[in-house]
C-alpha positions as CSV (number, residue, x, y, z in Angstrom):
1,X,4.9,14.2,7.5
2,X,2.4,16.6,7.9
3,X,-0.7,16.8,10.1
4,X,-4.6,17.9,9.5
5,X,-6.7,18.4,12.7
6,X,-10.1,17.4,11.3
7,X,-13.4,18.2,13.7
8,X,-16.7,17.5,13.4
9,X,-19.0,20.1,13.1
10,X,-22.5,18.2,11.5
11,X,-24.3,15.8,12.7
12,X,-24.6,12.5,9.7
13,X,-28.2,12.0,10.7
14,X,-30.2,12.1,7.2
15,X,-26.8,11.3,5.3
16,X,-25.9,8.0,3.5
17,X,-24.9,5.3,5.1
18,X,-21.5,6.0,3.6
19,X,-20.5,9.2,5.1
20,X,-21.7,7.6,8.6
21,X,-18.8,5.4,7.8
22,X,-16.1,8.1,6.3
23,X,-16.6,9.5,10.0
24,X,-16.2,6.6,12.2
25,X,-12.6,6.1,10.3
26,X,-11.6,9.3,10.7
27,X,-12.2,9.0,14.1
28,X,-15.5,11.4,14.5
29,X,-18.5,9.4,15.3
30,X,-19.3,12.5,17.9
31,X,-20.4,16.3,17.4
32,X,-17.4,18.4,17.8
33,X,-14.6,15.7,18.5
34,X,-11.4,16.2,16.8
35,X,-8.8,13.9,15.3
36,X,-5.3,14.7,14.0
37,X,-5.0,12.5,11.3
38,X,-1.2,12.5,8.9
39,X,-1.4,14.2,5.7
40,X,-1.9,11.7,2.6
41,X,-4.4,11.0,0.0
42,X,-6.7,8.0,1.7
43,X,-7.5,11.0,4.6
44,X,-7.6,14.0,1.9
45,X,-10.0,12.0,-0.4
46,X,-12.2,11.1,2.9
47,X,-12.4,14.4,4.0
48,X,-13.6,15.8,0.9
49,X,-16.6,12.9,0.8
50,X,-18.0,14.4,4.3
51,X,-16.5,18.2,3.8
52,X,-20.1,19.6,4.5
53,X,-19.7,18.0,8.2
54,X,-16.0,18.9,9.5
55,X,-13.6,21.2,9.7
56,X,-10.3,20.8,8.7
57,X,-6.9,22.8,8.9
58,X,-2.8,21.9,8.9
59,X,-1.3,21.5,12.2
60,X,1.8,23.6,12.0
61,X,5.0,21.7,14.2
């Protein structure tokens, strides 16, 4: 399965409550920690809710 290294560039003070949220299950709850999450529609959908606050790329094997 394939991989997506997701970091956190933003910080969610100002945001809704929600995106707060979105990043503690990805694993961000931090400025510029990084999680490497498997490819699948539950993480793709979360990253595009808080897109303006990480960076994201495929980890190549």
């Amino acid at each position: 399965m394939a991989k997506i290294r997701v970091k956190q560039v933003k910080s969610p003070i100002g945001r809704k409550g929600v995106q707060r949220k979105i990043l503690i299950s990805l694993g961000l709850n931090k400025m510029n920690r990084e999680n490497i999450l498997d490819e699948n529609p539950a993480v793709i959908g979360m990253i595009n809710k808080v897109k303006h606050l990480v960076k994201f790329e495929k980890v190549q094997k």
